[in-house]
N, C-alpha and C positions, 0 to 999 in steps of 0.2 A: 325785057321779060314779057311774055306774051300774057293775054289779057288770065288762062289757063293757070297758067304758071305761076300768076299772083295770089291767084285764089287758092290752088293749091300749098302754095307756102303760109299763106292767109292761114286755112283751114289745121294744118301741120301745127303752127303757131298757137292755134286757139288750144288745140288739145292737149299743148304739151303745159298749159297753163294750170295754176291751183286756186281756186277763188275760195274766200271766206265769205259765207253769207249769212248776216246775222240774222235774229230772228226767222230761224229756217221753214218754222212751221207758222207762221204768219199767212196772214193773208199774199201777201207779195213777196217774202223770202221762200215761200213753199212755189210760186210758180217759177221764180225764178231758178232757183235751185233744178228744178226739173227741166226745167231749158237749157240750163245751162251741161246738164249733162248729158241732154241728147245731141248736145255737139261735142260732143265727147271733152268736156271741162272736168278736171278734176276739183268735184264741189266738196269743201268744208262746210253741214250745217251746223251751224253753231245755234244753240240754243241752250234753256237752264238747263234741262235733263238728258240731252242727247248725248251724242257718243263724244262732240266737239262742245265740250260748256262753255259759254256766255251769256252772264249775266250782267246787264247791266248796272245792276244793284251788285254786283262783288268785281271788282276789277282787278283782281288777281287771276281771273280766267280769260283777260282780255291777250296781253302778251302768248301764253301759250297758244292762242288760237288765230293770230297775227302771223306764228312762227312759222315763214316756210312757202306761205302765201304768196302769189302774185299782186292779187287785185283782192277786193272788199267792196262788196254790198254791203251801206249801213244803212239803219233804220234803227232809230232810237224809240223806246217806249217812255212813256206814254204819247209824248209829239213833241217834236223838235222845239217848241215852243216852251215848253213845258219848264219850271225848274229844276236848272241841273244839269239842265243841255251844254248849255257852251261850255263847262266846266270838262263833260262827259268829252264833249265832238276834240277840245283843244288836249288833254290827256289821250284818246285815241289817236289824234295824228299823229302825236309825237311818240307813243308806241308803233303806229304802223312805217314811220321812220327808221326807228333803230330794227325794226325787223327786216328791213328792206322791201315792205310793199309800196311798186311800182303806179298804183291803182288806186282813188277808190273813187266810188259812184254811192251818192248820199242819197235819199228822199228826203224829198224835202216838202212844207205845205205852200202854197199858191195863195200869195196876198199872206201872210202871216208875218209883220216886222220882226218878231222876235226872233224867230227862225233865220235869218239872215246875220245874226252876231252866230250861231252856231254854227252855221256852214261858215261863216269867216270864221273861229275859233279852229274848224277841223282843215282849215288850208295852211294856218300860220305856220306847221311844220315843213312846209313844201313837197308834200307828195303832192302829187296833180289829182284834182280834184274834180269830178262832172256830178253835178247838183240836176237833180229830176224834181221839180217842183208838181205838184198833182193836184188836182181839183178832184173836189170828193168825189170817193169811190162810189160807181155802181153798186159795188158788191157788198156795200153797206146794208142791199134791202136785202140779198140774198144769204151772207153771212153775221152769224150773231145776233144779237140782241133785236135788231128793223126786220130780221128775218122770222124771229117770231111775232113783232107789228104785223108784219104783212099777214099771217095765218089770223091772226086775232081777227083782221079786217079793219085796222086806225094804226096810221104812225103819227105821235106823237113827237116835236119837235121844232125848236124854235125859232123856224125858216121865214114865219111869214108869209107872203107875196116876193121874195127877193125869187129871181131865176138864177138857176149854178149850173155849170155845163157838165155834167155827170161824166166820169171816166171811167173807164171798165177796165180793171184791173190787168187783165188780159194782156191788150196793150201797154200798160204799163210794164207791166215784164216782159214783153219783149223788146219795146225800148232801151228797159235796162240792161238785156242781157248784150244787145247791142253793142251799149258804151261802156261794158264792162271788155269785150270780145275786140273790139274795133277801132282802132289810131282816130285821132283827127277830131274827139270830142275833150280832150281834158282842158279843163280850165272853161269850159263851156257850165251855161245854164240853160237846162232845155224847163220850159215851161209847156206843161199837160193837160189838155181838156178833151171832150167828148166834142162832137158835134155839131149839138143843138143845146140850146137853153131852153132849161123845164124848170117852173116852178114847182113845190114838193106837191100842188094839187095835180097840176099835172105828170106829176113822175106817178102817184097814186092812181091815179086814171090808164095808166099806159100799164103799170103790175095790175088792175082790173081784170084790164083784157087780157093780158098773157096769159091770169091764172083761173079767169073765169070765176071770180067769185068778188064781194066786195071790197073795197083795199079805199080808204079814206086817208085824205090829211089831216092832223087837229094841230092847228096852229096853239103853240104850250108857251106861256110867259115863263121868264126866269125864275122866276121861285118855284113856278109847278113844275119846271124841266129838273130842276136842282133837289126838290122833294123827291122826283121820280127816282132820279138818280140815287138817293138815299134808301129809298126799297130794296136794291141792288148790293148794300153794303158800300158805296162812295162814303170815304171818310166826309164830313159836310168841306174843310177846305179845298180838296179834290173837286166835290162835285160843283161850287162856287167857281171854281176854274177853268172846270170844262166847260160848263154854260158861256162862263162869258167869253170865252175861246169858240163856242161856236157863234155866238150873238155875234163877234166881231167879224168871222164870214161868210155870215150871210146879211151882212148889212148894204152889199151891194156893190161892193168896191171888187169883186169877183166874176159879175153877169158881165162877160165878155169871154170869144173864144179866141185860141190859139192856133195857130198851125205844127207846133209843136209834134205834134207824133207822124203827121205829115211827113215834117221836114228830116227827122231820124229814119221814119220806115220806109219812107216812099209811099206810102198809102193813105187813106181817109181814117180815122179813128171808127170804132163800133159805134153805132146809135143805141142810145137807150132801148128804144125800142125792140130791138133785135137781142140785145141782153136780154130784157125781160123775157121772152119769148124762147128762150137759148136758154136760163135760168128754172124758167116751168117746166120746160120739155127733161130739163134732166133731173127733177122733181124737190127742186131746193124750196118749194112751199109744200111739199104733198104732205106734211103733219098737219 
Protein backbone atom coordinates (compact mmCIF):
# COMPACT_ATOMS: atom_id res chain seq x y z
CA UNK A 1 0.00 0.00 0.00
CA UNK A 2 1.51 3.26 -1.03
CA UNK A 3 2.54 5.80 1.62
CA UNK A 4 -1.15 7.82 -0.07
CA UNK A 5 -3.13 4.92 0.27
CA UNK A 6 -2.39 4.39 4.10
CA UNK A 7 -3.26 7.70 5.05
CA UNK A 8 -6.21 7.66 3.18
CA UNK A 9 -7.56 4.55 4.67
CA UNK A 10 -6.00 6.06 7.97
CA UNK A 11 -8.21 9.11 7.51
CA UNK A 12 -11.44 6.88 6.26
CA UNK A 13 -10.89 4.89 9.55
CA UNK A 14 -10.73 7.88 11.94
CA UNK A 15 -13.97 9.21 10.65
CA UNK A 16 -15.84 6.41 10.57
CA UNK A 17 -14.99 6.26 14.43
CA UNK A 18 -17.52 7.48 17.68
CA UNK A 19 -15.55 8.73 20.66
CA UNK A 20 -16.98 9.45 24.17
CA UNK A 21 -15.47 12.25 25.68
CA UNK A 22 -16.15 12.89 29.22
CA UNK A 23 -16.24 16.06 30.74
CA UNK A 24 -16.84 17.75 27.29
CA UNK A 25 -16.87 21.26 28.51
CA UNK A 26 -13.85 21.08 30.59
CA UNK A 27 -10.83 22.46 30.06
CA UNK A 28 -9.36 19.65 27.82
CA UNK A 29 -12.54 17.61 26.99
CA UNK A 30 -13.92 21.01 25.32
CA UNK A 31 -10.62 21.09 23.13
CA UNK A 32 -10.60 17.91 22.50
CA UNK A 33 -13.87 17.26 21.38
CA UNK A 34 -13.39 20.04 18.94
CA UNK A 35 -10.41 18.36 17.45
CA UNK A 36 -11.61 15.69 17.36
CA UNK A 37 -14.41 16.66 15.11
CA UNK A 38 -12.47 18.59 12.71
CA UNK A 39 -11.27 15.22 11.69
CA UNK A 40 -14.35 14.38 11.01
CA UNK A 41 -14.82 11.98 14.46
CA UNK A 42 -17.97 11.32 15.46
CA UNK A 43 -17.77 13.13 19.15
CA UNK A 44 -20.17 12.11 22.17
CA UNK A 45 -19.86 15.07 24.72
CA UNK A 46 -20.78 13.69 27.61
CA UNK A 47 -21.33 15.83 30.46
CA UNK A 48 -24.01 16.50 33.55
CA UNK A 49 -26.41 18.62 31.36
CA UNK A 50 -25.63 18.08 27.98
CA UNK A 51 -27.45 16.24 25.23
CA UNK A 52 -24.93 12.92 26.31
CA UNK A 53 -25.16 12.84 30.42
CA UNK A 54 -22.27 11.81 32.44
CA UNK A 55 -21.95 12.21 35.78
CA UNK A 56 -19.55 11.01 37.65
CA UNK A 57 -21.52 11.33 40.80
CA UNK A 58 -24.54 9.05 39.18
CA UNK A 59 -23.37 6.09 37.28
CA UNK A 60 -26.34 5.16 35.70
CA UNK A 61 -25.54 7.56 32.86
CA UNK A 62 -22.22 5.98 32.51
CA UNK A 63 -23.34 2.76 30.33
CA UNK A 64 -25.75 4.66 28.07
CA UNK A 65 -23.03 6.85 27.12
CA UNK A 66 -20.34 3.92 26.65
CA UNK A 67 -23.18 2.40 24.27
CA UNK A 68 -21.98 2.49 20.74
CA UNK A 69 -18.75 4.07 21.26
CA UNK A 70 -15.34 3.26 19.83
CA UNK A 71 -12.92 4.88 21.95
CA UNK A 72 -13.16 7.21 25.45
CA UNK A 73 -11.57 10.16 26.68
CA UNK A 74 -11.60 9.99 30.39
CA UNK A 75 -11.07 12.49 32.91
CA UNK A 76 -12.27 12.03 36.18
CA UNK A 77 -13.33 14.99 38.66
CA UNK A 78 -12.04 16.16 40.93
CA UNK A 79 -8.43 14.40 40.17
CA UNK A 80 -7.48 10.97 39.58
CA UNK A 81 -6.05 10.99 42.86
CA UNK A 82 -8.92 11.93 44.55
CA UNK A 83 -11.43 9.55 46.55
CA UNK A 84 -13.34 7.32 44.68
CA UNK A 85 -11.14 7.15 41.78
CA UNK A 86 -10.02 3.65 41.45
CA UNK A 87 -13.58 2.49 42.54
CA UNK A 88 -14.92 4.98 39.54
CA UNK A 89 -11.75 4.06 36.71
CA UNK A 90 -12.26 -0.12 37.83
CA UNK A 91 -16.43 0.20 37.36
CA UNK A 92 -15.78 2.12 34.09
CA UNK A 93 -13.56 -0.33 32.42
CA UNK A 94 -15.53 -3.04 33.01
CA UNK A 95 -18.61 -0.89 31.50
CA UNK A 96 -16.64 0.13 28.60
CA UNK A 97 -15.94 -3.71 28.23
CA UNK A 98 -19.40 -5.13 28.02
CA UNK A 99 -20.08 -2.12 25.70
CA UNK A 100 -17.45 -3.05 23.39
CA UNK A 101 -15.20 0.10 23.63
CA UNK A 102 -12.15 -0.82 21.71
CA UNK A 103 -10.23 2.42 23.24
CA UNK A 104 -9.55 4.56 25.95
CA UNK A 105 -7.21 7.35 26.64
CA UNK A 106 -7.15 8.52 30.46
CA UNK A 107 -5.52 11.76 32.01
CA UNK A 108 -3.87 11.16 34.18
CA UNK A 109 -1.56 13.68 37.01
CA UNK A 110 2.47 13.59 36.54
CA UNK A 111 4.22 12.39 39.95
CA UNK A 112 0.89 11.63 41.63
CA UNK A 113 1.17 7.80 43.40
CA UNK A 114 -2.34 7.59 43.99
CA UNK A 115 -3.19 8.14 40.56
CA UNK A 116 -1.54 5.13 39.40
CA UNK A 117 -3.94 2.35 41.44
CA UNK A 118 -6.63 4.18 39.12
CA UNK A 119 -5.25 3.86 35.93
CA UNK A 120 -4.43 0.15 37.04
CA UNK A 121 -7.97 -0.25 38.33
CA UNK A 122 -9.36 1.31 34.72
CA UNK A 123 -6.89 -1.51 32.67
CA UNK A 124 -8.12 -4.64 34.90
CA UNK A 125 -10.97 -5.06 32.30
CA UNK A 126 -8.68 -5.18 29.36
CA UNK A 127 -9.63 -2.62 27.01
CA UNK A 128 -6.28 -1.13 26.09
CA UNK A 129 -5.56 1.62 27.67
CA UNK A 130 -2.99 4.88 26.86
CA UNK A 131 -2.45 6.91 30.09
CA UNK A 132 -1.45 10.88 29.24
CA UNK A 133 0.00 11.95 32.53
CA UNK A 134 0.19 16.10 32.53
CA UNK A 135 2.15 18.65 34.42
CA UNK A 136 0.20 21.53 35.51
CA UNK A 137 -1.75 23.20 33.17
CA UNK A 138 -0.76 26.68 31.57
CA UNK A 139 -4.29 27.49 31.43
CA UNK A 140 -4.56 27.30 34.96
CA UNK A 141 -3.56 31.28 34.83
CA UNK A 142 -5.73 31.78 32.05
CA UNK A 143 -8.80 29.77 33.04
CA UNK A 144 -10.80 30.09 36.40
CA UNK A 145 -10.11 30.86 39.51
CA UNK A 146 -5.65 31.96 38.83
CA UNK A 147 -7.35 33.84 35.93
CA UNK A 148 -9.03 36.10 38.14
CA UNK A 149 -5.26 36.21 40.39
CA UNK A 150 -3.75 37.26 37.55
CA UNK A 151 -6.35 40.48 36.93
CA UNK A 152 -6.25 41.18 40.76
CA UNK A 153 -2.36 41.36 40.24
CA UNK A 154 -1.20 38.14 43.23
CA UNK A 155 -1.48 34.51 42.66
CA UNK A 156 -1.63 33.08 45.67
CA UNK A 157 -0.51 29.38 46.16
CA UNK A 158 1.51 26.91 47.67
CA UNK A 159 4.46 26.54 45.30
CA UNK A 160 7.24 27.84 46.91
CA UNK A 161 10.61 28.19 45.21
CA UNK A 162 9.86 24.53 43.58
CA UNK A 163 10.13 24.93 39.46
CA UNK A 164 7.16 22.86 37.35
CA UNK A 165 7.33 22.72 33.68
CA UNK A 166 4.01 24.26 32.79
CA UNK A 167 1.91 22.49 29.95
CA UNK A 168 -0.48 24.21 27.66
CA UNK A 169 -3.36 22.63 27.39
CA UNK A 170 -3.30 22.99 23.78
CA UNK A 171 -0.88 20.42 23.32
CA UNK A 172 -2.28 18.31 25.38
CA UNK A 173 -5.27 17.71 23.27
CA UNK A 174 -3.75 17.36 20.45
CA UNK A 175 -1.61 14.62 21.90
CA UNK A 176 -4.75 13.09 22.94
CA UNK A 177 -6.71 13.40 20.09
CA UNK A 178 -3.72 11.64 18.61
CA UNK A 179 -3.86 8.39 20.81
CA UNK A 180 -7.43 8.41 20.67
CA UNK A 181 -7.28 8.53 16.39
CA UNK A 182 -3.91 6.49 15.86
CA UNK A 183 -2.74 2.52 16.36
CA UNK A 184 0.64 1.91 18.11
CA UNK A 185 0.01 3.81 21.57
CA UNK A 186 -2.31 1.39 23.70
CA UNK A 187 -1.00 0.15 26.62
CA UNK A 188 1.54 3.14 26.50
CA UNK A 189 2.14 5.96 29.20
CA UNK A 190 3.00 9.18 27.65
CA UNK A 191 4.16 11.58 30.25
CA UNK A 192 3.51 15.58 29.56
CA UNK A 193 5.52 18.80 30.18
CA UNK A 194 6.21 22.11 28.69
CA UNK A 195 9.51 23.22 27.94
CA UNK A 196 11.14 25.09 30.38
CA UNK A 197 11.00 25.05 34.15
CA UNK A 198 9.46 28.28 35.94
CA UNK A 199 9.11 28.81 39.30
CA UNK A 200 5.47 30.43 40.21
CA UNK A 201 7.69 33.79 40.59
CA UNK A 202 8.83 33.41 37.47
CA UNK A 203 5.53 32.28 35.66
CA UNK A 204 4.24 35.74 37.50
CA UNK A 205 6.87 37.67 35.73
CA UNK A 206 6.47 36.18 32.16
CA UNK A 207 1.91 36.98 32.66
CA UNK A 208 3.55 40.63 33.63
CA UNK A 209 4.89 41.13 30.51
CA UNK A 210 2.24 39.41 28.38
CA UNK A 211 -0.40 41.49 29.97
CA UNK A 212 1.39 44.52 30.93
CA UNK A 213 0.25 45.14 34.20
CA UNK A 214 1.39 43.67 37.71
CA UNK A 215 0.94 39.87 38.15
CA UNK A 216 2.88 38.81 41.53
CA UNK A 217 3.55 35.40 43.34
CA UNK A 218 2.53 35.22 47.21
CA UNK A 219 3.89 32.22 48.36
CA UNK A 220 0.49 30.69 50.81
CA UNK A 221 1.17 28.10 53.68
CA UNK A 222 -1.23 25.28 54.10
CA UNK A 223 -3.70 26.63 56.42
CA UNK A 224 -3.81 30.08 54.46
CA UNK A 225 -4.22 28.00 51.02
CA UNK A 226 -7.07 25.71 52.84
CA UNK A 227 -8.81 29.04 54.57
CA UNK A 228 -8.74 30.52 50.91
CA UNK A 229 -10.21 27.65 49.62
CA UNK A 230 -12.98 27.88 52.17
CA UNK A 231 -14.11 31.57 51.02
CA UNK A 232 -14.95 29.60 47.85
CA UNK A 233 -17.51 27.17 49.62
CA UNK A 234 -14.62 23.90 49.80
CA UNK A 235 -16.26 21.70 52.21
CA UNK A 236 -13.10 22.11 54.89
CA UNK A 237 -12.13 18.06 54.15
CA UNK A 238 -12.00 18.85 50.41
CA UNK A 239 -10.17 21.88 50.86
CA UNK A 240 -7.56 19.87 53.50
CA UNK A 241 -7.12 17.59 50.32
CA UNK A 242 -6.56 19.58 47.82
CA UNK A 243 -3.88 21.55 49.58
CA UNK A 244 -2.04 18.76 50.52
CA UNK A 245 -2.51 17.33 46.91
CA UNK A 246 -0.89 20.27 45.73
CA UNK A 247 1.84 20.53 48.54
CA UNK A 248 2.79 16.94 47.39
CA UNK A 249 3.57 18.42 43.78
CA UNK A 250 5.23 20.86 44.04
CA UNK A 251 7.56 19.49 46.40
CA UNK A 252 9.93 18.90 43.81
CA UNK A 253 9.82 15.55 42.82
CA UNK A 254 8.11 17.03 39.43
CA UNK A 255 11.07 20.06 38.32
CA UNK A 256 12.29 17.85 35.50
CA UNK A 257 11.16 17.86 31.63
CA UNK A 258 9.83 15.19 29.35
CA UNK A 259 10.08 14.68 25.76
CA UNK A 260 6.72 13.40 25.82
CA UNK A 261 4.71 15.52 23.38
CA UNK A 262 7.85 15.66 21.29
CA UNK A 263 7.80 12.03 21.07
CA UNK A 264 3.64 11.73 20.01
CA UNK A 265 3.63 15.03 17.79
CA UNK A 266 6.79 15.25 16.34
CA UNK A 267 7.40 18.72 17.56
CA UNK A 268 8.65 20.89 20.70
CA UNK A 269 5.79 21.58 23.25
CA UNK A 270 4.53 25.68 23.48
CA UNK A 271 6.64 27.64 25.96
CA UNK A 272 5.11 29.40 28.52
CA UNK A 273 5.99 32.17 27.41
CA UNK A 274 4.39 32.33 24.08
CA UNK A 275 1.03 31.00 25.98
CA UNK A 276 1.14 33.91 28.03
CA UNK A 277 1.41 36.22 25.09
CA UNK A 278 -1.14 34.03 22.98
CA UNK A 279 -3.41 34.10 26.23
CA UNK A 280 -3.39 38.41 26.33
CA UNK A 281 -3.68 38.82 22.75
CA UNK A 282 -6.98 36.87 22.84
CA UNK A 283 -8.07 38.92 26.01
CA UNK A 284 -8.32 36.20 28.67
CA UNK A 285 -7.08 38.99 31.39
CA UNK A 286 -8.93 42.11 29.77
CA UNK A 287 -11.43 42.19 33.06
Amino acid sequence: MTTNNANNANAQSTQQMTVLVTAATGKTGRRVAERLAQRGVTVRAGSRKGEVPFDWEDRATWGPALRGADAAYVTYYPDLAGPGAVDAMRDLGWLAAENGVRRLVLLSGRGEPQAVHAEDALRAAGVPVTVVRAAFFAQNFSEGVMALDVVAGEIPFPAGTTAEPFLDVDDLADVVVTVLTEDGHEGLTHELTGPRLLTFDDAAAELAAATGREVRYAATSRDEYIAMLRQFDFPAADAAWLTDLFLMLMDGHNAQLTDGVERVLGRAPKDFGAFAKDAAASGAWSG
